[in-house]
C-alpha positions, 0 to 999 in steps of 0.5 A, a space after each residue: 905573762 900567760 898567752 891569753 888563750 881563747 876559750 872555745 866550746 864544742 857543741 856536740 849531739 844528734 840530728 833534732 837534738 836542739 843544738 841550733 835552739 842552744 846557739 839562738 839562745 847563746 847569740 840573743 843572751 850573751 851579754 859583754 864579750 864578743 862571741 863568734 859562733 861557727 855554724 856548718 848551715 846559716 840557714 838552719 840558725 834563723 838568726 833573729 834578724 833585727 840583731 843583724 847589723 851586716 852580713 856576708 855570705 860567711 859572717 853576719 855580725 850581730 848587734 850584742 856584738 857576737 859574730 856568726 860564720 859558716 864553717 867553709 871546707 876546712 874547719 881550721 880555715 875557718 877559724 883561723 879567719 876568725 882569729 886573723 880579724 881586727 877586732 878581737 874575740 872573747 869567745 869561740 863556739 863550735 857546732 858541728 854536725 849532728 853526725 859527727 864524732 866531736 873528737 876529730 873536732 876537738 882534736 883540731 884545736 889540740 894540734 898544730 898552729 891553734 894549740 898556741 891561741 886557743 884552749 878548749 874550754 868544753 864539749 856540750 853535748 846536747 841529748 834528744 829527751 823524748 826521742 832518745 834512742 836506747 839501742 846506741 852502741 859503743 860503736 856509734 856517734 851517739 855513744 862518742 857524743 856522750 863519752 866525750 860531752 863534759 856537760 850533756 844537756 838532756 833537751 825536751 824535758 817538758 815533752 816527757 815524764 820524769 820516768 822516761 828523763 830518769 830513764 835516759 840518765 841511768 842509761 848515760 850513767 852505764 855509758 859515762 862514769 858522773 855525768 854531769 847532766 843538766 836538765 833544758 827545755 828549748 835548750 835554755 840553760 843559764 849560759 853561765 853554767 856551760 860558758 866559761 864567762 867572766 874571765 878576770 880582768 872583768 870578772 873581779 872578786 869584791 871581798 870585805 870582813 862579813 861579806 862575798 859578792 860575786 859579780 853573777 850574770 846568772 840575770 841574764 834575763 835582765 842583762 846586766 850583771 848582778 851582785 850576789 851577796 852571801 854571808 859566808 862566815 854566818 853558816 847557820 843561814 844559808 839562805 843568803 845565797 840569793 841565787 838559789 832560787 833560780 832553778 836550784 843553781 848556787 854560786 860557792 865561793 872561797 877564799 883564803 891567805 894561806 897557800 894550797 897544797 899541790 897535791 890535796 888540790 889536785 885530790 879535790 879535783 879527781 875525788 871529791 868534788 861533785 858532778 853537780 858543779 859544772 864550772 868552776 873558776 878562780 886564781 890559786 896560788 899553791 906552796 909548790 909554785 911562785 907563780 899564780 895559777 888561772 884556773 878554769 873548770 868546765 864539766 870535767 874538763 879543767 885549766 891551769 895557765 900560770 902567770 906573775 902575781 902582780 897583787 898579794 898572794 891569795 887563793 879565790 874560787 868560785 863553784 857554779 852548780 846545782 843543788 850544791 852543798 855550800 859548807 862541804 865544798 867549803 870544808 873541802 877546800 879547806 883541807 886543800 890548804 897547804 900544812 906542814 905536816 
């Protein structure tokens, strides 16, 4: 069996930038894991109190069950506390100072005794749209923010002109080959684009002849978890896709009996795929191996853990996006499947 990793997720950007509004907005709308969110200031959060069910100089534990810790001295003690408690989490979020390099951070989680318990799922980035600084140098912290930001949230829209937004992303663009850039007000985003929610056991694929449901908390307004049905083999109407009339966001689908081809994957993924999809998850089985693969994908950043197959072999993707075209991404997956020639 594959070690269960905890999947973690950086949160990165400058001072005033909204990462604290990010977090609020992760603590109140996460809905059936249990996240832990590790602050450097408690303070700065203003955790809305009547979610707080106790809490403790270094933890507050909320009512959705998301817990909330200060990162004291040593950010690797920090989390190992967090791993060591009795009752289990799903979820690990990282803030860290709107001055630091995400980097060194991520780093911690890549080395050393974490490296066996945890994987990093991504670094969001959060970016300043009305005080965004043009004078940022590849020397600076700015500059490694949005280097190694898998997802760049570009915050405060509603406080400018689409000019000045366009603006900052041309100037992201020199900086960083396909950004993948979401646009936020109040740092609200459907958590489903930048958390690698939905982890297998829960998330579970319902699939008849006509018919593909994807279990979607994209609601999560209402939380609870919904079932978007699209009718994938009837390509003249796309507009069954019901999720596409929240703010452009898409869910795209696939599946097939036929084995993936290694290789042509592995070319959808550093080619073809589009900076549009921002997660990505699904259970491959590929020619090359006898294993099943876990994959997850988050901005660029992207996992494969293998385990035993337990049911029949299949492959099943789901790509969350914006504005995504739903029968190229098809067509794309389609040629990854494995032939003899």
């Amino acid at each position: 069996m594959s070690k269960k990793l905890l999947p973690v997720t950086i949160i990165s950007g400058f001072l005033g930038s909204g990462k604290t509004s990010l977090l609020n907005h992760i603590l109140k709308n996460q809905v059936g894991l249990k996240t832990a969110v590790l602050v450097n200031e408690f303070g700065e959060i203003g955790i809305d109190n009547e979610l707080i069910i106790e809490g403790s100089e270094d933890m507050i534990e909320l009512n959705n069950g998301c817990i909330c810790c200060s990162i004291n001295g040593e950010l690797l003690n920090t989390v190992s506390k967090v791993l060591e408690r009795s009752e289990k989490i799903d979820y690990l979020i990282v803030e860290t100072t709107g001055l630091a390099d995400p980097l060194p951070v991520a780093m911690t989680f890549a080395a050393g005794d974490l490296r066996e318990k945890v994987r990093l799922d991504s670094i969001i980035t959060v970016i300043d749209g009305e005080n965004f600084d043009f004078e940022i140098n590849n020397t600076s912290v700015a500059y490694s923010q949005i280097l190694y930001g898998d997802i760049l949230l570009l915050n405060k829209c509603d406080l400018v002109k689409e000019e000045q937004l366009k603006k900052v992303e041309k100037f992201i663009n020199k900086i960083k080959k396909e950004p993948r850039i979401l646009r936020s007000t109040n740092s609200k985003v459907e958590l489903q684009t930048i958390l690698s929610v939905g982890l297998f056991e829960t998330d579970t694929f319902k699939y008849d002849k006509d018919k593909e449901d994807v279990e979607d908390n994209m609601h999560n307004h209402s939380s609870h978890s919904h079932d978007h049905s699209s009718h994938s083999h009837d390509h003249s109407s796309h507009s069954h896709d019901l999720i596409n009339n929240i703010e452009g966001f898409t869910s795209v689908s696939y599946e097939t009996l036929e084995p993936f081809s290694l290789r042509k994957f592995q070319y959808f993924l550093d080619n073809q795929i589009s900076q549009n999809v921002f997660r990505a998850k699904g259970i491959l089985w590929f020619m090359e191996s006898e294993r099943k693969h876990i994959f997850h994908l988050s901005g660029k950043r992207f996992s494969l853990d293998d385990e035993e197959w337990t049911k029949e072999k299949s492959n099943k993707i789901v790509l969350i996006g914006k504005n995504l075209d739903h029968q190229t991404i098809k067509n794309q997956l389609s040629s990854c499947r494995f032939s003899k020639d």
